[in-house]
Chimera marker file (.cmm) of the C-alpha trace (Angstrom):
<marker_set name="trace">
<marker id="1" x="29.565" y="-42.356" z="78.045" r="1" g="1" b="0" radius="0.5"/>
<marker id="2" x="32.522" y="-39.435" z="77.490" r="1" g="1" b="0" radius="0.5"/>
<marker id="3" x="29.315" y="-36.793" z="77.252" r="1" g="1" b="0" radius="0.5"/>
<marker id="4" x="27.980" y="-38.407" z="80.528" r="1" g="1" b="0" radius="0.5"/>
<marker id="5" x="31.700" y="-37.691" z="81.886" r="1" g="1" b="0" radius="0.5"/>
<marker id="6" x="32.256" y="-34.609" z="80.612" r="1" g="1" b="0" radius="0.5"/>
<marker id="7" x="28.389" y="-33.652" z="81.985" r="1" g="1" b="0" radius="0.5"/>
<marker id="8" x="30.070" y="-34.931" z="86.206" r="1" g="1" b="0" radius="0.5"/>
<marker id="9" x="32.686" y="-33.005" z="85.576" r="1" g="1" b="0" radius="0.5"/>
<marker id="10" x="30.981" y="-30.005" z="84.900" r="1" g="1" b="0" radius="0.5"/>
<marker id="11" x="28.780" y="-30.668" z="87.842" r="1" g="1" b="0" radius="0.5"/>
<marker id="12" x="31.211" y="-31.187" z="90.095" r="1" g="1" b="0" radius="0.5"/>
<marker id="13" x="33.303" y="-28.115" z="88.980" r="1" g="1" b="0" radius="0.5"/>
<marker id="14" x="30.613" y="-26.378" z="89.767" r="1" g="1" b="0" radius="0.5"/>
<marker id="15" x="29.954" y="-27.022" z="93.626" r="1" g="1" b="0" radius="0.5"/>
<marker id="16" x="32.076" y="-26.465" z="96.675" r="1" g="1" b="0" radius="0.5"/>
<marker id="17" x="33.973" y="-29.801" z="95.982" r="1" g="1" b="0" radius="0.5"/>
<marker id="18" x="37.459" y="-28.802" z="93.857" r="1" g="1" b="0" radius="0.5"/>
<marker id="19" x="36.650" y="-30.115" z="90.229" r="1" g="1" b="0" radius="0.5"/>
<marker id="20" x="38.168" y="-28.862" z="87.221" r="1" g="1" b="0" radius="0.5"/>
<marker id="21" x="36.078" y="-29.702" z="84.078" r="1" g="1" b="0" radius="0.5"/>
<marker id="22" x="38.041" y="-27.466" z="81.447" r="1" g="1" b="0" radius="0.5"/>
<marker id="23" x="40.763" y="-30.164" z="81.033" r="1" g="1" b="0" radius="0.5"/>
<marker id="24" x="38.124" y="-32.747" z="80.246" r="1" g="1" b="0" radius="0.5"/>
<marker id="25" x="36.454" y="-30.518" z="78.099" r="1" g="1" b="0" radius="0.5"/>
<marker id="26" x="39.547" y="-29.432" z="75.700" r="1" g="1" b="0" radius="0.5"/>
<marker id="27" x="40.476" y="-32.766" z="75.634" r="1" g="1" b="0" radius="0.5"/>
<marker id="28" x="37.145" y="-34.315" z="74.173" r="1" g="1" b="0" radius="0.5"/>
<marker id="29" x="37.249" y="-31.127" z="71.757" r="1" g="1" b="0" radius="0.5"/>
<marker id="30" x="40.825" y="-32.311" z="70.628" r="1" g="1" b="0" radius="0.5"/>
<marker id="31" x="39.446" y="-36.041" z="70.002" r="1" g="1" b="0" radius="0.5"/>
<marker id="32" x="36.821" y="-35.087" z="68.635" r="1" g="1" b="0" radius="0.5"/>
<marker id="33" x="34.186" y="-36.367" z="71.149" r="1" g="1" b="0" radius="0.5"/>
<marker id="34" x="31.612" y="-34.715" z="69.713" r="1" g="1" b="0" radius="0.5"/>
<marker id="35" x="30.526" y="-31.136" z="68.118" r="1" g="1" b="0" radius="0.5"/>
<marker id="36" x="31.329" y="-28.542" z="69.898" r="1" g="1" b="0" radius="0.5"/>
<marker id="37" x="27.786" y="-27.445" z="70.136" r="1" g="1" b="0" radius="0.5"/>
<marker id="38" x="26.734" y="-30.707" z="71.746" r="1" g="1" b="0" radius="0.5"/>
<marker id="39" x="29.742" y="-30.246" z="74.307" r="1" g="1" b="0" radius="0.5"/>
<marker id="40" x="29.165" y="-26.668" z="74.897" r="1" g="1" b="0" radius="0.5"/>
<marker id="41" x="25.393" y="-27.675" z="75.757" r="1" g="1" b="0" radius="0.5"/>
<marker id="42" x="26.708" y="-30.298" z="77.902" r="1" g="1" b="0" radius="0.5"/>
<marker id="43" x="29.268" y="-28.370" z="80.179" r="1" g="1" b="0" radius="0.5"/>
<marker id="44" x="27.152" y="-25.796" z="80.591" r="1" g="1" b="0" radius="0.5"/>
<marker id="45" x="24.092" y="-27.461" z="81.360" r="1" g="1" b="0" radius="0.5"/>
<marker id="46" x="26.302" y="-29.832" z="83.797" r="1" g="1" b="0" radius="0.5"/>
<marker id="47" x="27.976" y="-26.310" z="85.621" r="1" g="1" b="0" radius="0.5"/>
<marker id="48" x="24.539" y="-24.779" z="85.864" r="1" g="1" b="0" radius="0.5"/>
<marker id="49" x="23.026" y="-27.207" z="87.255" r="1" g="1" b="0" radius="0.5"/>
<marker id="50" x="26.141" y="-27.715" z="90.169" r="1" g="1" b="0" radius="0.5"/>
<marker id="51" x="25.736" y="-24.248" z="90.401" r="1" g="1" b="0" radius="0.5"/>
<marker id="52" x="22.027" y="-24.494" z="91.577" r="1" g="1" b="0" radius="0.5"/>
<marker id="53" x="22.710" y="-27.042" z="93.873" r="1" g="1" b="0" radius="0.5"/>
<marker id="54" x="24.960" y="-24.328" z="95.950" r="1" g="1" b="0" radius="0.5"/>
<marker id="55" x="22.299" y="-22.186" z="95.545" r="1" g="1" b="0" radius="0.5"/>
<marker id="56" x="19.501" y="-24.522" z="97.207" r="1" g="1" b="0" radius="0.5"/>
<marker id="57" x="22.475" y="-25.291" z="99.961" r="1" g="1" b="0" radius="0.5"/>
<marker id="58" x="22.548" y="-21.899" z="100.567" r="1" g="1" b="0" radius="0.5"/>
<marker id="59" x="18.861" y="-20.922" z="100.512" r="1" g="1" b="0" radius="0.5"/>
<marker id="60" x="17.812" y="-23.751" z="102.825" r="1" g="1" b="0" radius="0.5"/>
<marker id="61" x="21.206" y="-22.831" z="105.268" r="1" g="1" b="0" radius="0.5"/>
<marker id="62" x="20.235" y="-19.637" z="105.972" r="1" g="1" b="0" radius="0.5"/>
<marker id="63" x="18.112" y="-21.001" z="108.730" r="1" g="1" b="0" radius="0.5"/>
<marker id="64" x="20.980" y="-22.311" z="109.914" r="1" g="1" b="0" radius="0.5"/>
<marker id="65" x="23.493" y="-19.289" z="109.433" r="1" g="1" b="0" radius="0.5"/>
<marker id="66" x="23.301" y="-18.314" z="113.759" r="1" g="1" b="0" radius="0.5"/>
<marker id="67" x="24.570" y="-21.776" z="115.180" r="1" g="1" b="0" radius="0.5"/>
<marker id="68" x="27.848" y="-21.860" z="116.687" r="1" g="1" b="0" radius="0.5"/>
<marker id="69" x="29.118" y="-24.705" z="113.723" r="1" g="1" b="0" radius="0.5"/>
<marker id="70" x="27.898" y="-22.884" z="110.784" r="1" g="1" b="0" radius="0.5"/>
<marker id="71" x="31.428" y="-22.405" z="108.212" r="1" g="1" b="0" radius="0.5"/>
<marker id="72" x="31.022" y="-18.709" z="107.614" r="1" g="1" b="0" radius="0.5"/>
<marker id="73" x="31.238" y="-16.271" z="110.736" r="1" g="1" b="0" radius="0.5"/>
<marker id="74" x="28.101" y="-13.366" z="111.317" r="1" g="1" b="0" radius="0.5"/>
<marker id="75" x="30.900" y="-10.980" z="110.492" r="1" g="1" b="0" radius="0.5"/>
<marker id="76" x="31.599" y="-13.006" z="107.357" r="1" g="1" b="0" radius="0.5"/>
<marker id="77" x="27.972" y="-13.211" z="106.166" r="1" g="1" b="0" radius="0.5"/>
<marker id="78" x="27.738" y="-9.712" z="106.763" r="1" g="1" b="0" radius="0.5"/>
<marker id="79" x="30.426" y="-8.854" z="104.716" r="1" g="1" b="0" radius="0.5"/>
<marker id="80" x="29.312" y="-10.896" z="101.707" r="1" g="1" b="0" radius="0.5"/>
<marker id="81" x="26.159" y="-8.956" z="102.362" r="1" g="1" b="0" radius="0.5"/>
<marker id="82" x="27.397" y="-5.849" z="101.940" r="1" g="1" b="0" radius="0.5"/>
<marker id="83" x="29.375" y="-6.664" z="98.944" r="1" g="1" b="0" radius="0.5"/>
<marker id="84" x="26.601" y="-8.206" z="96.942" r="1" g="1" b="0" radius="0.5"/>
<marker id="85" x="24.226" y="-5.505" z="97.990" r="1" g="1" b="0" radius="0.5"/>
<marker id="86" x="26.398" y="-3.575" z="96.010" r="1" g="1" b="0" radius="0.5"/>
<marker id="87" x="26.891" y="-5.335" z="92.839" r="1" g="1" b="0" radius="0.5"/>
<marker id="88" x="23.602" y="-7.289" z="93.149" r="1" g="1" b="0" radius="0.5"/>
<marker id="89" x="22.620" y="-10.236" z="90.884" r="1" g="1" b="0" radius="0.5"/>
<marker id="90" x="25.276" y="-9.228" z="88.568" r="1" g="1" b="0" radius="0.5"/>
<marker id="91" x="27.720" y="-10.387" z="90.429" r="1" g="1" b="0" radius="0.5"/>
<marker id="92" x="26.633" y="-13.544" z="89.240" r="1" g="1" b="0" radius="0.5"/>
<marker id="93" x="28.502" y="-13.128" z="85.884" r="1" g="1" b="0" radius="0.5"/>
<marker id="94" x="31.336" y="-14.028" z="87.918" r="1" g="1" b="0" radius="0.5"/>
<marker id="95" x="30.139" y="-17.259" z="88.977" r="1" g="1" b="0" radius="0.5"/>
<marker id="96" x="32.448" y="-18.748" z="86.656" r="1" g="1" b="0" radius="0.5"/>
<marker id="97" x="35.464" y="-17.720" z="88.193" r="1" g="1" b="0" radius="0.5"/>
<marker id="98" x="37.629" y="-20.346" z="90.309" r="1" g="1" b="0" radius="0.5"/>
<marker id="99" x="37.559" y="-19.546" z="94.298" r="1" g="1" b="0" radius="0.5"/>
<marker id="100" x="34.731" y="-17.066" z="94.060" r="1" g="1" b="0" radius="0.5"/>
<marker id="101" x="32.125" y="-18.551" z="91.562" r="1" g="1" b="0" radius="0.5"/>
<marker id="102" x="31.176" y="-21.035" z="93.878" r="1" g="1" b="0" radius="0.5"/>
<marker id="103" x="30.894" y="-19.243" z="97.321" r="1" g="1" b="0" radius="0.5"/>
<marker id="104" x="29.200" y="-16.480" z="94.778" r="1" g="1" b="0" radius="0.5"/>
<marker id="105" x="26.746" y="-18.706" z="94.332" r="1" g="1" b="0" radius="0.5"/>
<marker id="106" x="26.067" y="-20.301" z="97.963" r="1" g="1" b="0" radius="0.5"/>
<marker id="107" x="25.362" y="-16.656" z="98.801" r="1" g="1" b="0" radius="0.5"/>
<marker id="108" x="23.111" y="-15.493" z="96.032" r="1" g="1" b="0" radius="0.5"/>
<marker id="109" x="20.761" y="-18.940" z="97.598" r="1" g="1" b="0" radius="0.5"/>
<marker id="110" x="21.373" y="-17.608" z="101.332" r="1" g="1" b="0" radius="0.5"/>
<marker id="111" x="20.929" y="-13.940" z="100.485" r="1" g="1" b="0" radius="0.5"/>
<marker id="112" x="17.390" y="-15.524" z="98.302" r="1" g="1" b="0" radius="0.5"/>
<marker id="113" x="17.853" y="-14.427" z="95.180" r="1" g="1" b="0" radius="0.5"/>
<marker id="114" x="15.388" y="-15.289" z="93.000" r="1" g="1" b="0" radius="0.5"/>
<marker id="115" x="15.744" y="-18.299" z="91.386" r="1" g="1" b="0" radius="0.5"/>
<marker id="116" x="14.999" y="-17.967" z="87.905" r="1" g="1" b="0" radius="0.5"/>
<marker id="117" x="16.703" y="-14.810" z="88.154" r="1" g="1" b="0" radius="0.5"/>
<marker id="118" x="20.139" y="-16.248" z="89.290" r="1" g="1" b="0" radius="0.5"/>
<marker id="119" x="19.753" y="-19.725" z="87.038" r="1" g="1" b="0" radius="0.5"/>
<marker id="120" x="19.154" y="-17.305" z="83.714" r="1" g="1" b="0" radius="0.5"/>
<marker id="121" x="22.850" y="-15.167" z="84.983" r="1" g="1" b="0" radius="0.5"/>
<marker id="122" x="24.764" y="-18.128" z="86.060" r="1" g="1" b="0" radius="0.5"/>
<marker id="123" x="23.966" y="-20.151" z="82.961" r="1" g="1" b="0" radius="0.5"/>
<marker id="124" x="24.921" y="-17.001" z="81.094" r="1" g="1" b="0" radius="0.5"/>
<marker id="125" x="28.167" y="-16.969" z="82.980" r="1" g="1" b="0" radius="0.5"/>
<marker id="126" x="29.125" y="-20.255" z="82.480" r="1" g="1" b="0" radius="0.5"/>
<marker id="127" x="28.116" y="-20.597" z="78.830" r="1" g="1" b="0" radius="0.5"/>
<marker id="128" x="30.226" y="-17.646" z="78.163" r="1" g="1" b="0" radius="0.5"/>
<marker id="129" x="32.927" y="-18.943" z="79.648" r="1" g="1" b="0" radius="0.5"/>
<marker id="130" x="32.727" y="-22.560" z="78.123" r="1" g="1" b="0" radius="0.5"/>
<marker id="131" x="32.020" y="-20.968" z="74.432" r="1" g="1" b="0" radius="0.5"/>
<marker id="132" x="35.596" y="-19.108" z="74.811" r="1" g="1" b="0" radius="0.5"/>
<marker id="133" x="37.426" y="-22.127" z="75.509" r="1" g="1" b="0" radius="0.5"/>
<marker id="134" x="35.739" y="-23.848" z="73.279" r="1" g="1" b="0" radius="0.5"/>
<marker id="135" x="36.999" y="-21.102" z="70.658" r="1" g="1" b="0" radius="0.5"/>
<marker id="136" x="40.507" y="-21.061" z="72.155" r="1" g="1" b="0" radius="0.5"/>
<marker id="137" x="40.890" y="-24.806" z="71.956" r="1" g="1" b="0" radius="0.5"/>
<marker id="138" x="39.642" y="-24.665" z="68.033" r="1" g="1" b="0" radius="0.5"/>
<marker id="139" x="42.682" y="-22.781" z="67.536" r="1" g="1" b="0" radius="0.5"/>
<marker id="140" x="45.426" y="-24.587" z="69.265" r="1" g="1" b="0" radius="0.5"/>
<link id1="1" id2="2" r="1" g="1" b="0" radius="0.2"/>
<link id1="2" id2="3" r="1" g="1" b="0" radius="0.2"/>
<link id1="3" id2="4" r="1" g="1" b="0" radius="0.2"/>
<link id1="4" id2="5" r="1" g="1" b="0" radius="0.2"/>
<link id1="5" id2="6" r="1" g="1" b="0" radius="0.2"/>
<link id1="6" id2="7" r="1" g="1" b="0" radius="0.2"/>
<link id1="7" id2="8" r="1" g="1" b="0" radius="0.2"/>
<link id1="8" id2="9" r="1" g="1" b="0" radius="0.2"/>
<link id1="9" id2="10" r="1" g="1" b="0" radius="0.2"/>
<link id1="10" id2="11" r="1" g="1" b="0" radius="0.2"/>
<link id1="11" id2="12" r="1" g="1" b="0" radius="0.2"/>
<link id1="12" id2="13" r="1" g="1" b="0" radius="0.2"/>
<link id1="13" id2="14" r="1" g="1" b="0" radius="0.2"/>
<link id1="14" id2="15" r="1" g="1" b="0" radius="0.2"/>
<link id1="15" id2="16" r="1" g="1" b="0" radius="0.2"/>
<link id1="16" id2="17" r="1" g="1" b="0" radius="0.2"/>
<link id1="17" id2="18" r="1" g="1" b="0" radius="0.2"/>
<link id1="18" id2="19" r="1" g="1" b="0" radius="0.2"/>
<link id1="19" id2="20" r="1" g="1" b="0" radius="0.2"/>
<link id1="20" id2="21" r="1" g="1" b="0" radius="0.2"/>
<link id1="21" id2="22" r="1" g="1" b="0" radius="0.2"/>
<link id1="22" id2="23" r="1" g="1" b="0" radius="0.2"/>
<link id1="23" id2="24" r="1" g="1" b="0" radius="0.2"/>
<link id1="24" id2="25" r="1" g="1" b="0" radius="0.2"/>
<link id1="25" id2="26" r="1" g="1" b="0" radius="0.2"/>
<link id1="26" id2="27" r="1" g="1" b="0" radius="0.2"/>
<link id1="27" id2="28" r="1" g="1" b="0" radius="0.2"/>
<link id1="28" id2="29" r="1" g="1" b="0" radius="0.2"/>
<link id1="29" id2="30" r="1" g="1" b="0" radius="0.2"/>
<link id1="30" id2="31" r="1" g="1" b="0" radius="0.2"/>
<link id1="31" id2="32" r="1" g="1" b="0" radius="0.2"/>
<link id1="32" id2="33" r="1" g="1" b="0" radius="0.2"/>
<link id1="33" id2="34" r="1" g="1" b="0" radius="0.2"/>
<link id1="34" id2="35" r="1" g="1" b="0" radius="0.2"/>
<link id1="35" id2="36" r="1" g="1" b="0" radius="0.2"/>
<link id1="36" id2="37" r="1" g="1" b="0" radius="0.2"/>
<link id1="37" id2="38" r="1" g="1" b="0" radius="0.2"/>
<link id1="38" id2="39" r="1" g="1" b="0" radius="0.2"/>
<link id1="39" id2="40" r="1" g="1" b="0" radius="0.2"/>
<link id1="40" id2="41" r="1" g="1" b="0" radius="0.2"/>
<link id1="41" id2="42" r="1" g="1" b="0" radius="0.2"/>
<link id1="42" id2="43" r="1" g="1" b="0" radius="0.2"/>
<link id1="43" id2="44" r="1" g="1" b="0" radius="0.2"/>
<link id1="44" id2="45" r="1" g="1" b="0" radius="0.2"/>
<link id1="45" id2="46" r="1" g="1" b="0" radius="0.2"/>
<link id1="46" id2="47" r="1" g="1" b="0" radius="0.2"/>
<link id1="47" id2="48" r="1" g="1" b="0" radius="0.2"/>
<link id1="48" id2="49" r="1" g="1" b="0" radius="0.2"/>
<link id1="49" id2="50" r="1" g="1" b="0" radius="0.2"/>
<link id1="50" id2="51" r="1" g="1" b="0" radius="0.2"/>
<link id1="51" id2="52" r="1" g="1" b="0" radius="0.2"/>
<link id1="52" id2="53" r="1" g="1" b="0" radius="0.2"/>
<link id1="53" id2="54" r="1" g="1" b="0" radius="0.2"/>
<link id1="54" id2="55" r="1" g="1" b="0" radius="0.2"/>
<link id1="55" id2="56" r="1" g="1" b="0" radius="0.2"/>
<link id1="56" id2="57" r="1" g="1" b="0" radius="0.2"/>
<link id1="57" id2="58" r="1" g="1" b="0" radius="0.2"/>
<link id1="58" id2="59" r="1" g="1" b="0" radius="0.2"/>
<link id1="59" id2="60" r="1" g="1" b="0" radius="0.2"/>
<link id1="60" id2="61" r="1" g="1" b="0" radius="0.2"/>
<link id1="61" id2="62" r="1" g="1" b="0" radius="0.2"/>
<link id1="62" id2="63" r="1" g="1" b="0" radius="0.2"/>
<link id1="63" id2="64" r="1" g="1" b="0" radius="0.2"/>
<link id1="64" id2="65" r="1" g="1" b="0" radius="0.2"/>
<link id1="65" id2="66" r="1" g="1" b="0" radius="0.2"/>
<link id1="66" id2="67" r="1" g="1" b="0" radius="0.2"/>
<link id1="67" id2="68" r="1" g="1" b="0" radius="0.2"/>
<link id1="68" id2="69" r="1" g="1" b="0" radius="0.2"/>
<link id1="69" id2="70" r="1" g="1" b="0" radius="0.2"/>
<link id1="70" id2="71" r="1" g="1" b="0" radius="0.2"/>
<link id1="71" id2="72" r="1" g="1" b="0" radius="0.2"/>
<link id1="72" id2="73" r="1" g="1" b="0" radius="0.2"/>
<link id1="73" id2="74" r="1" g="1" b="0" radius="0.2"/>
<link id1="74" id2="75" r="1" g="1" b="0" radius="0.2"/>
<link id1="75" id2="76" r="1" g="1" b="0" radius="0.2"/>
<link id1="76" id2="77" r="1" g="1" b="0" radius="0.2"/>
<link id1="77" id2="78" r="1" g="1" b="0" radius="0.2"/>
<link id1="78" id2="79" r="1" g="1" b="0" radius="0.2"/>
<link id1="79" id2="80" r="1" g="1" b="0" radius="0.2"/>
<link id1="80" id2="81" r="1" g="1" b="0" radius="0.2"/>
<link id1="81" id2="82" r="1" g="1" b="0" radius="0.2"/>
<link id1="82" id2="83" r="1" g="1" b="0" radius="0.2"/>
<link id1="83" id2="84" r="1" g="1" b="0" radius="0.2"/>
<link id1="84" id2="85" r="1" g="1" b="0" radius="0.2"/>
<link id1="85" id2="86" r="1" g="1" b="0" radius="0.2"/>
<link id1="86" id2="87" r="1" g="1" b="0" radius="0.2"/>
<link id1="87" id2="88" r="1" g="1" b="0" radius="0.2"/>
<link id1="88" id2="89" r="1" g="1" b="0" radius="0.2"/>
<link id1="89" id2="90" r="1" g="1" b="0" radius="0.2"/>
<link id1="90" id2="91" r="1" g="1" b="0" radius="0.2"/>
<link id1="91" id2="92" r="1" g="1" b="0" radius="0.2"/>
<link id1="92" id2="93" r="1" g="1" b="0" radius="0.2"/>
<link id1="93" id2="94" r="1" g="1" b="0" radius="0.2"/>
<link id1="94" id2="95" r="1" g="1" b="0" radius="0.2"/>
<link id1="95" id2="96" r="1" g="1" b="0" radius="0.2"/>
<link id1="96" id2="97" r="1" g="1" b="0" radius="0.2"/>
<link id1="97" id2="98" r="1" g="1" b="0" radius="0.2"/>
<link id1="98" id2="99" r="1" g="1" b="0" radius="0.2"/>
<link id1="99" id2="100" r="1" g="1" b="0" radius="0.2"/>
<link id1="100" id2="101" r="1" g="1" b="0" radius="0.2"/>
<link id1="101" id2="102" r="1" g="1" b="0" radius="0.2"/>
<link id1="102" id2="103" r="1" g="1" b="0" radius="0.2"/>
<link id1="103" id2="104" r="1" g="1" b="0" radius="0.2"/>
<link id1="104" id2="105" r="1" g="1" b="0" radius="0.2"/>
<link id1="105" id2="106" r="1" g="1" b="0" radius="0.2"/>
<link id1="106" id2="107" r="1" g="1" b="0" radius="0.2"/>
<link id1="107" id2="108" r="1" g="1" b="0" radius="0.2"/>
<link id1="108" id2="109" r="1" g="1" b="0" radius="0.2"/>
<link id1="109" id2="110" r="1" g="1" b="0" radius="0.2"/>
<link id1="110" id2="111" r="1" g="1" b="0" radius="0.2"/>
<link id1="111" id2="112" r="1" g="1" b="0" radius="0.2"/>
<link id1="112" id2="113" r="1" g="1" b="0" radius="0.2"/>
<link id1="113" id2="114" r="1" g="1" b="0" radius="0.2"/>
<link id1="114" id2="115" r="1" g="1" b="0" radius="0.2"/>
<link id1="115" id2="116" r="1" g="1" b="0" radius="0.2"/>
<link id1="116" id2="117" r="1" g="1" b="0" radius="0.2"/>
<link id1="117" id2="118" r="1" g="1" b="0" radius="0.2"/>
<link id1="118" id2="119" r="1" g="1" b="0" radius="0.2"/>
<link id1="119" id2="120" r="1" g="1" b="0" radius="0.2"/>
<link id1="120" id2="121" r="1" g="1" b="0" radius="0.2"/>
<link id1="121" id2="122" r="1" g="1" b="0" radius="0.2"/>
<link id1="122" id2="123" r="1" g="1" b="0" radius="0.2"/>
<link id1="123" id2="124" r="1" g="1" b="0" radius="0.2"/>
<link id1="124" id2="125" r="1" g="1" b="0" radius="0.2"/>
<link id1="125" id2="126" r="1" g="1" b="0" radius="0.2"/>
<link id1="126" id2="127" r="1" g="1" b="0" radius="0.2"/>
<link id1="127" id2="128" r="1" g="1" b="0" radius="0.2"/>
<link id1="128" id2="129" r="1" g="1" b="0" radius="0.2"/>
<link id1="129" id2="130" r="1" g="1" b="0" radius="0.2"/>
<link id1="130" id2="131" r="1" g="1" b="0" radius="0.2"/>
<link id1="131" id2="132" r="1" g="1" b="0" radius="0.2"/>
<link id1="132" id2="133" r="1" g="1" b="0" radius="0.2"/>
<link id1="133" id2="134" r="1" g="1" b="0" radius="0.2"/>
<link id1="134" id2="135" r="1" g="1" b="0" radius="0.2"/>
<link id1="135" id2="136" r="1" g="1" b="0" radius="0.2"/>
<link id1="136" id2="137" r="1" g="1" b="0" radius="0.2"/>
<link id1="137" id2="138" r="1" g="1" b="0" radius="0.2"/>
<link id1="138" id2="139" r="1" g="1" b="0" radius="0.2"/>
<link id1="139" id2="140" r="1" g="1" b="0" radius="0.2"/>
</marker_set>
């Protein structure tokens, strides 16, 4: 059950709704939940896969980027254009980082970026990131 929770909150993190998952993640270290192989798997598998989900909401948006409603302005999507034109699928290394990790990765879907591509970088990302906490809270 705590790997199941510790696998939502990873998920969640990872999508456009605010979720932290590094608390719950520290804290099952520090009780000793589990190994912290088996809870670095988890997280990361959990974040990746919350990550994809933005992806797929922003690969099947982008036929809906032009309608008056649509949350990001032309002039917006433009911009995020530009700026991942430049810094490509690499960018994705920051998907990982709070407040720009998760539009990061809405865009990479609307912008079509391959999928295997972007899962392979964003579960890079977020492993990395995961593995130093993990490290960090071994030596608190």
């Amino acid at each position: 059950m705590d790997l199941l929770i510790l696998f939502g909150s990873a998920f969640l993190a990872a999508t456009i709704f605010p979720a932290q998952s590094e608390a719950v993640l520290l804290l099952m270290q520090a009780n000793g939940v589990s190994s912290d192989t088996v809870l670095l798997a988890v997280a990361s598998l959990g974040n990746t896969l919350g990550a994809c989900v933005n992806w797929g909401l922003g690969r099947f948006a982008s036929a809906l980027r032009d309608r008056p409603w649509f949350p990001a302005s032309s002039s917006q999507l433009q911009r995020a254009e530009r700026w991942y034109a430049r810094w490509g699928v690499w960018s994705l290394l920051l998907s990982w980082v709070p407040f720009v990790g998760d539009p990061l990765t809405v865009i990479a879907g609307l912008l079509r970026t391959p999928f295997l591509t972007f899962a392979i970088i964003v579960a890079i990302a977020k492993t990395g990131r995961y593995a130093v906490l993990l490290w960090l809270g071994a030596g608190i």
